[in-house]
C-alpha positions in Angstrom: -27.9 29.2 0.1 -24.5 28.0 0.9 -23.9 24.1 0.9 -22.1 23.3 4.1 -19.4 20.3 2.9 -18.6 17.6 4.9 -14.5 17.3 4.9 -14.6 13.6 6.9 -15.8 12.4 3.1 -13.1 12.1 1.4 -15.0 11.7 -1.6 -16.8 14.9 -1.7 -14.1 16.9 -0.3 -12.2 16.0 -3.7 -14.7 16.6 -5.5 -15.4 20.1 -3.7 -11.7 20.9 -4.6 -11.7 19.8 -8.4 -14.7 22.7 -8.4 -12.8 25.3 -6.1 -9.2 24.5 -6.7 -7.8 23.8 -3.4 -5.8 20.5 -3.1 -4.6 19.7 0.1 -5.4 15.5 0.2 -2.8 14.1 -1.1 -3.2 11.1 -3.8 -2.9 7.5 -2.5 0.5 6.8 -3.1 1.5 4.7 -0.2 0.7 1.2 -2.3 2.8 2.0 -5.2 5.5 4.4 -3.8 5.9 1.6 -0.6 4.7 -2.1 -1.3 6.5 -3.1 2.0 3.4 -1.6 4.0 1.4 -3.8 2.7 3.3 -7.2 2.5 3.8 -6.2 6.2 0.4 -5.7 7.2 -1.0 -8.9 5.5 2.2 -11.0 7.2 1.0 -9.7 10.2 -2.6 -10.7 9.8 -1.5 -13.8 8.4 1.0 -14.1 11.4 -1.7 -13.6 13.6 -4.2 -15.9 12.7 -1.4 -18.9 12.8 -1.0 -17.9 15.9 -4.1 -18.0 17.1 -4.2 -21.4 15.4 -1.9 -22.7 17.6 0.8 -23.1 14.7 3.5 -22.7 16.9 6.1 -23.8 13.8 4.3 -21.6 11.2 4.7 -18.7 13.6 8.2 -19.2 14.1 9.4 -19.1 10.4 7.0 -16.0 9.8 8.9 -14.3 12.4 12.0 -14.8 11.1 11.2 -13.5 7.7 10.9 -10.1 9.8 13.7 -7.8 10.0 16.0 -8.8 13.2 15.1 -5.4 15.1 11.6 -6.1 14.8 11.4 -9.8 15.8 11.3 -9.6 19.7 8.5 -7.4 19.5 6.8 -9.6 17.1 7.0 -12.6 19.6 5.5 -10.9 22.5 2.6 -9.5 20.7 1.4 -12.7 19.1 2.4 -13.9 22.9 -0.2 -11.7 24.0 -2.6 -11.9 21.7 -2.9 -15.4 21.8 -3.2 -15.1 25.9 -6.1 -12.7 25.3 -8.3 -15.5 24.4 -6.9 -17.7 27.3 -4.6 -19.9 25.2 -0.6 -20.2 25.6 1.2 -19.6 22.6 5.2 -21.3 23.1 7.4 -19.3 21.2 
């Protein structure tokens, strides 16, 4: 009887290809080779949730430790996201 694997589980496809030799998931790399990932995604959760506050200030200097290019964008996100739950964020 063959065993049928299930590939969306990471976990047993790895091990599935330590027994048959086929590698194609790459090691989790992203953390070490790029630590900017994830200082960006907590500063935006972080961002976010000053926002949401109300900590209009907070918000402001947060932004501008983003790179210039990104900054606009930043602003009418947290714009946005703070209008989704029917509150006016003044940035």
């Amino acid at each position: 009887m063959t065993y049928k694997l299930n590939y969306e589980n990471a976990t047993e496809k790895r091990q599935a290809q330590k027994e048959e030799g086929r590698n194609n998931i790459p090691k989790e790399d992203g953390q070490i080779k790029h630590p900017e990932h994830l200082w960006r995604h907590e500063h935006l959760q972080i961002l976010q949730r000053e926002a949401l506050m109300g900590n209009v200030e907070r918000c402001r200097e947060m932004i501008l430790e983003l790179p210039e290019y990104q900054r606009k964008d930043m602003k009418e996100m947290m714009i946005k996201s703070v209008a989704e739950m029917g509150r006016v964020l003044d940035l």
